[in-house]
C-alpha positions in Angstrom: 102.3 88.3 94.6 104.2 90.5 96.9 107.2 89.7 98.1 108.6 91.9 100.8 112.1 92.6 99.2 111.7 96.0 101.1 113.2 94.4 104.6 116.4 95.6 103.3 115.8 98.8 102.8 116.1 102.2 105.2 114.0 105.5 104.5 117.4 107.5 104.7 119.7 105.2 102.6 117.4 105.5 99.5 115.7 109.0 99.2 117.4 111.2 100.6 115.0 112.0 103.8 115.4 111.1 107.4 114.6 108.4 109.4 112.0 110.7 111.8 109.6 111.9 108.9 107.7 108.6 108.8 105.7 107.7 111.4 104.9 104.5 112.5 101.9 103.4 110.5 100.4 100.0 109.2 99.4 101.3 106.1 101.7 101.4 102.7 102.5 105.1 102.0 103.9 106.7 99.2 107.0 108.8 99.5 109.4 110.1 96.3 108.5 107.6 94.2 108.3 104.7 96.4 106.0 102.3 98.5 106.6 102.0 102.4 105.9 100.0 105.5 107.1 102.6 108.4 110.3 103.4 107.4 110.9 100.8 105.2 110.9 100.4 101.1 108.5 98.2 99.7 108.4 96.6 96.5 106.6 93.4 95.8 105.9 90.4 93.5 102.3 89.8 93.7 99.6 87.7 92.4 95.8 88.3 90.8 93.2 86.4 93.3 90.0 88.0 92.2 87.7 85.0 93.4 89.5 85.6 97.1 86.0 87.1 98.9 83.9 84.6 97.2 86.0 81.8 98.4 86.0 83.3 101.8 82.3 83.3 101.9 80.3 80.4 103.5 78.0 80.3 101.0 77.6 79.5 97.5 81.0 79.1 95.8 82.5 79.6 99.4 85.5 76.8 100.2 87.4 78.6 103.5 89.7 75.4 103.5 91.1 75.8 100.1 91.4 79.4 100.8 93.5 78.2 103.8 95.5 76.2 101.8 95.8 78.9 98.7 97.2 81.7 101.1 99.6 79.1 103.1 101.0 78.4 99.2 101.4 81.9 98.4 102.9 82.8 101.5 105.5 79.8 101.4 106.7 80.9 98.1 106.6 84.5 99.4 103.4 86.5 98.1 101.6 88.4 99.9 100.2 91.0 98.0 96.8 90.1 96.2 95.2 92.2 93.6 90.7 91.2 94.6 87.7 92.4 93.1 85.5 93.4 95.8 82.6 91.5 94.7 80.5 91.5 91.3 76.9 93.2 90.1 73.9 92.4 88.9 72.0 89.6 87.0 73.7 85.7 87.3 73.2 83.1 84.9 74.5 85.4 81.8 76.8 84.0 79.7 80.4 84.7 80.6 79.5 86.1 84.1 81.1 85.0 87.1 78.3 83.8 89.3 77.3 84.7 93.0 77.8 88.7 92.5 77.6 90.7 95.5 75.3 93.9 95.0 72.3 92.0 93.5 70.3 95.5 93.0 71.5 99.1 93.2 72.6 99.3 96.9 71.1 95.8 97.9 74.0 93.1 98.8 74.5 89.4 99.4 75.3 89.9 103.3 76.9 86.1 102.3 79.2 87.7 100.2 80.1 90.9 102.4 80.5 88.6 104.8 83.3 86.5 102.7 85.3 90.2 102.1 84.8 90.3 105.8 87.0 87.2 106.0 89.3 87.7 103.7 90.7 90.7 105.2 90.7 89.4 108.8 92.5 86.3 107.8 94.8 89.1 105.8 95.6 90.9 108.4 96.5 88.2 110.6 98.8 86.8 107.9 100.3 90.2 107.8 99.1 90.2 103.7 98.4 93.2 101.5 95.3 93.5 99.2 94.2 95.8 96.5 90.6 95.7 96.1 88.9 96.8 92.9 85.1 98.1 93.0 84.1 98.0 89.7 85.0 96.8 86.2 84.6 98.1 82.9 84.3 94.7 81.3 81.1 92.5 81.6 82.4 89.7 83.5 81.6 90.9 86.8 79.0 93.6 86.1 80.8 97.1 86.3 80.3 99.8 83.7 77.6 97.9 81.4 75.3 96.7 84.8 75.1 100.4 86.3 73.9 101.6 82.6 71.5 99.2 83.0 70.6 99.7 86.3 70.3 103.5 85.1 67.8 102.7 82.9 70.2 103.2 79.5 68.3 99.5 77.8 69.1 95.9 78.3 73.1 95.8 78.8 75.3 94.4 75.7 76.6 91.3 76.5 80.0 90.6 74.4 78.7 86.7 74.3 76.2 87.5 72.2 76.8 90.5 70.5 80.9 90.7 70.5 83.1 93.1 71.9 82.8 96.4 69.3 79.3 96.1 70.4 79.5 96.2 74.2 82.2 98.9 74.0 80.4 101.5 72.2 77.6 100.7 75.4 80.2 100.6 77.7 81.5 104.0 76.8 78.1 105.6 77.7 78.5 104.8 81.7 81.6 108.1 82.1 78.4 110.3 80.5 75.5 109.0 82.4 75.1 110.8 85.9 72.9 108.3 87.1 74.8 105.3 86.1 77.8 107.2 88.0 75.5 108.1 91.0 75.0 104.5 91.8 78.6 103.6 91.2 79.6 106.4 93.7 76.9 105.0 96.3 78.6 101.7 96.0 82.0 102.9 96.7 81.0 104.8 99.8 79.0 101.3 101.2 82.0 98.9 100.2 85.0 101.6 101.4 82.6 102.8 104.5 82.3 99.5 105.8 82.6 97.8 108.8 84.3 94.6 109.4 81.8 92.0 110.9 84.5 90.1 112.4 87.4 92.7 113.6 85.0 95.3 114.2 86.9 97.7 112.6 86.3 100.1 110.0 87.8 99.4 106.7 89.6 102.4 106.9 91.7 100.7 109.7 92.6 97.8 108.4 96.6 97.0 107.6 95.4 94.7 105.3 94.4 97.3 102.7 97.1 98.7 100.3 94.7 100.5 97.9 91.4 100.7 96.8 90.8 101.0 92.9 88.5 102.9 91.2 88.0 99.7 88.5 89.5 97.1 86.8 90.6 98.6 83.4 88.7 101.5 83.4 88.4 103.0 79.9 86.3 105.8 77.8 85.9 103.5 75.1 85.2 106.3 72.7 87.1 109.7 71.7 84.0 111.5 73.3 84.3 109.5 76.3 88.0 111.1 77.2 87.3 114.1 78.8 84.4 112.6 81.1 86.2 109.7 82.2 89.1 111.7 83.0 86.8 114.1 85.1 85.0 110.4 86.4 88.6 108.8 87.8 89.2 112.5 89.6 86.0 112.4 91.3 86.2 109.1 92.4 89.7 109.2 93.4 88.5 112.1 95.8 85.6 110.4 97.2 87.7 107.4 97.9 90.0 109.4 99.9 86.9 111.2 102.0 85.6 107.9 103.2 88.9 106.4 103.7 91.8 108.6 104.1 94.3 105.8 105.3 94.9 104.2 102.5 96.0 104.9 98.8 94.2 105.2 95.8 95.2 103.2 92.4 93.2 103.7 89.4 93.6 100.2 87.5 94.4 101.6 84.0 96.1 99.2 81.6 97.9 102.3 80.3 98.1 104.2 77.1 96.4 100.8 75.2 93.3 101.4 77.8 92.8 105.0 77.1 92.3 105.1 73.2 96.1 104.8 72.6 96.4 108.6 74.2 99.3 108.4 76.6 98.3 112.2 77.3 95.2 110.8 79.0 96.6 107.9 80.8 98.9 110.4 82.1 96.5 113.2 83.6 94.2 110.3 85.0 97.3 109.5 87.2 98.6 112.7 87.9 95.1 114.2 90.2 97.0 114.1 93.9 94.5 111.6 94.9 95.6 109.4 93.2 99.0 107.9 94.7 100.1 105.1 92.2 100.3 104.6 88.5 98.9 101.1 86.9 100.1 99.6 83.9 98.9 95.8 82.3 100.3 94.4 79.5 98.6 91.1 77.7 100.9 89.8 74.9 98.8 87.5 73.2 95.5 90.1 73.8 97.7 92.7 72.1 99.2 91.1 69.2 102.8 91.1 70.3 102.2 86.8 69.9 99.9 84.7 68.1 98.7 81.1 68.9 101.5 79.9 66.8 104.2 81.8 68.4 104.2 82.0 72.5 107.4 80.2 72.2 109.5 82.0 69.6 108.0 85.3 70.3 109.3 85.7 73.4 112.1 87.9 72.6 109.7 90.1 70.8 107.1 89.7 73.8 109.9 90.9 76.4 110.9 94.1 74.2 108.0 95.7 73.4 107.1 95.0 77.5 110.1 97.0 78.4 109.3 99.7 75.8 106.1 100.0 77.1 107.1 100.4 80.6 109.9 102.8 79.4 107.3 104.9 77.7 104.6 105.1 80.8 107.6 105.9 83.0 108.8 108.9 81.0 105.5 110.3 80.3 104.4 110.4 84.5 108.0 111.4 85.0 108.0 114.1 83.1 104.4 115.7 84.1 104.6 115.0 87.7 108.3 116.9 87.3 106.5 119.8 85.8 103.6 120.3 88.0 103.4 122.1 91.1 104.2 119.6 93.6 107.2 118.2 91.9 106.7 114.7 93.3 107.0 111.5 91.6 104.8 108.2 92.3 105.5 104.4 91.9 104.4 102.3 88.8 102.9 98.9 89.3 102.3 96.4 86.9 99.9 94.7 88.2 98.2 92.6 85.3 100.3 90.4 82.9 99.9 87.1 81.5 101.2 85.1 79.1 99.7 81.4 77.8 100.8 78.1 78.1 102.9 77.0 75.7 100.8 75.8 72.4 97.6 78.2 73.9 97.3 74.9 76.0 94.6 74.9 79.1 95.2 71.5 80.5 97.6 71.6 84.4 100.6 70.2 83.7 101.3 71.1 80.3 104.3 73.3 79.6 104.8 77.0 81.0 108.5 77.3 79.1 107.7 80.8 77.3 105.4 82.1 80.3 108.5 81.2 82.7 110.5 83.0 80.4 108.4 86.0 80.3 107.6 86.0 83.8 111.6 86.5 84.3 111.4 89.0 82.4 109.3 90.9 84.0 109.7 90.0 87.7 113.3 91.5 87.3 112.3 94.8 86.5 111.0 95.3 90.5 113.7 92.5 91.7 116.5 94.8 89.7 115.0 98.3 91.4 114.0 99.0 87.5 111.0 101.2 87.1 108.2 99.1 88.7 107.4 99.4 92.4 105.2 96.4 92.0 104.2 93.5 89.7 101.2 91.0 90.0 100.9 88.3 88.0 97.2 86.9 86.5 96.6 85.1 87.7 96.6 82.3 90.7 94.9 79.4 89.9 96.0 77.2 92.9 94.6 73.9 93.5 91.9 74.9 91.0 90.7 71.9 89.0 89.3 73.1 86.0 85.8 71.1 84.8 85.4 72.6 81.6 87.2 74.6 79.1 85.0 77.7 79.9 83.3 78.2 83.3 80.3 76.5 84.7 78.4 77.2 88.0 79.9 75.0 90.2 83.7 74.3 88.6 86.3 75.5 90.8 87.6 79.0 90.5 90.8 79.5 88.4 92.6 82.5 87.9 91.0 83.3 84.4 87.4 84.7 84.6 84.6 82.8 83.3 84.9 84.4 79.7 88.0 83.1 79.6 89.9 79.8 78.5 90.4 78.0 81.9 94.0 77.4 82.1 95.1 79.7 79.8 96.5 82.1 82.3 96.3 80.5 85.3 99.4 79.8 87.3 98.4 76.7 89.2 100.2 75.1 92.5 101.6 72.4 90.3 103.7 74.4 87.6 106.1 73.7 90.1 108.9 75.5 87.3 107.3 78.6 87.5 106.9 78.5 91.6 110.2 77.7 91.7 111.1 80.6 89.7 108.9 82.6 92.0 110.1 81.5 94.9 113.5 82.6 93.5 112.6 86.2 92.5 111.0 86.8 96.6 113.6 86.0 98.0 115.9 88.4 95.9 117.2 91.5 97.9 117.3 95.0 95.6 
């Protein structure tokens, strides 16, 4: 969901340094507290497309002309930064499992599937678009945390279908103290980031359509004896991301404070290791509380405050650490999960967005205004998605909510034309 507002924007007018102390680079950087393109500011309205490799594939759950058509929307409406998982792991057929994975075994891949992240990123960069690409998860739908336990050898993995959430998070907390379950992890990231592009012939490393990689989607300790060896996990990732690729920046994918126990100490330090050149924030509404199914609508207003609070909060608390530590520099904030349900918890296309326009105004301004956010992306982009069932089936088009989730609920599709209007509005805002 990018949107270039940066055009506008020279090096010297806004921090302060000159003109000459950028060079000329492809790649987004990270200088005093900002994202740029050369010598350009750049600060974005982006979108969650986590299906975009297996939709590039030519293979099972493949469709390269609706992936056409999906990026010639986006782009039209001016997004062009896209928040993809870089593929998922382990067993299909589970329950709540998005289905083809990409590593199929510890280090064995779909070359199908390699092949579709191949794509993507080719047709990226000639679209001059932005991606960040997540390699692992520490929620079950894709694999992630619970699949390299298994793989490890720590008993079947707990899958949140059957045995609910508490459950799979006291399994799940096991993976930040299990060396081998992190070994294998680490092996991934080095095949994924280390990769050369079947079609470009490039290295990874070079391509302009990378922002970041990120260490995982909502990576969490999921216990108060996980803290300290999951903080120790992010650094050591976050270093060997950056010695297999030292182009591009690293993002962790934290959902803030609420993903590390509630400790905004922890979320703090896990963004503050120098390898690490963004902060991450997410904020669910109806996940946390802050609505019920009864009140999307007239929760709003409560919805919208506690959203600024809780950017106001994770703000301060890097603010003041980064100001206090050696280096003295500051990094951008993203937001780069949010999502809010139709009105009435509806799933069904065409059935009212008023509160989730609402909220998506909200939020968008915060980076449209120059607030506190370098970066938002919405969850996610359902396009021309056709939902078949209320929860995911092999086969049913891909929708912006993973298969655990409500199909619809969160998705923004191409015909909510109110919200892509407002959309389309917020891009084309100047700071």
């Amino acid at each position: 969901m990018p949107v270039l507002f940066a055009a506008a924007v020279a090096t010297g007018a806004c921090s302060g340094q000159k003109e000459d102390t950028a060079e000329a680079s492809p790649y987004v950087t990270v200088r005093d507290g900002e994202f740029y393109i050369g010598d350009t500011i750049y600060r974005y309205v982006g979108t969650n497309f986590w299906y975009g490799s297996i939709l590039a594939s030519e293979g099972r759950g493949g469709d390269r002309e609706r992936l056409a058509k999906e990026l010639d929307t986006l782009q039209s409406i001016g997004i062009n930064n896209l928040r993809v998982l870089a593929g998922g792991d382990g067993e299909e057929g589970l329950a709540s499992h998005i289905s083809p994975t990409l590593q199929k075994s510890p280090g064995v891949y779909s070359d199908t599937l390699l092949q579709g992240l191949d794509y993507l990123l080719a047709d990226l960069e000639k679209r001059g678009m932005k991606a960040v690409i997540y390699l692992n998860n520490a929620w079950e739908w894709s694999g992630g945390f619970s699949t390299y336990l298994e793989w490890a050898g720590a008993g079947k993995a707990v899958n949140p279908a059957d045995a609910g959430y508490p459950a799979y998070m006291e399994y799940a907390s096991n993976f930040v103290r299990n060396d081998s379950a992190k070994a294998l992890a680490a092996n991934h990231v080095r095949n994924i980031v280390g990769r050369v592009n079947s079609i470009t012939g490039k290295p990874y490393s070079e391509s302009p359509a990378i922002m970041a990689w990120q260490i995982a989607n909502e990576p969490r300790a999921f216990a108060e004896e996980s803290k300290e060896p999951f903080a120790r996990w992010i650094g050591e990732t976050a270093k060997l991301i950056k010695s297999v690729d030292p182009n591009h920046l690293v993002s962790v994918g934290s959902e803030g404070s609420w993903g590390c126990e509630n400790d905004m100490d922890l979320w703090t330090k896990i963004h503050s290791y120098p390898e690490v050149d963004y902060a991450t924030i997410h904020i669910w509404p109806y996940n946390w509380s802050w609505v019920n199914e009864k009140t999307t609508v007239d929760s709003l207003s409560v919805a919208c405050k506690n959203t600024t609070d809780y950017i106001n909060a994770h703000y301060a608390s890097l603010s003041d650490a980064l100001k206090s530590s050696e280096n003295g520099f500051s990094k951008p904030i993203v937001l780069e999960e949010f999502g809010y349900p139709r009105d009435n918890m509806e799933i069904a296309k065409g059935t009212p967005v008023t509160a989730r326009d609402g909220y998506y105004r909200h939020v968008f301004t915060e980076v449209v205004n120059g607030g506190k956010l370098a970066g938002v992306n919405f969850w996610g982009w359902g396009g021309l998605a056709n939902p078949a069932h209320a929860t995911w089936q092999p086969g049913d088009d891909y929708t912006g909510d993973p298969a655990q989730e409500a199909q619809g609920l969160n998705s923004v599709f191409a015909s909510d034309s109110t919200t892509i209007a407002l959309i389309k509005e917020m891009t084309k805002r100047k700071r």
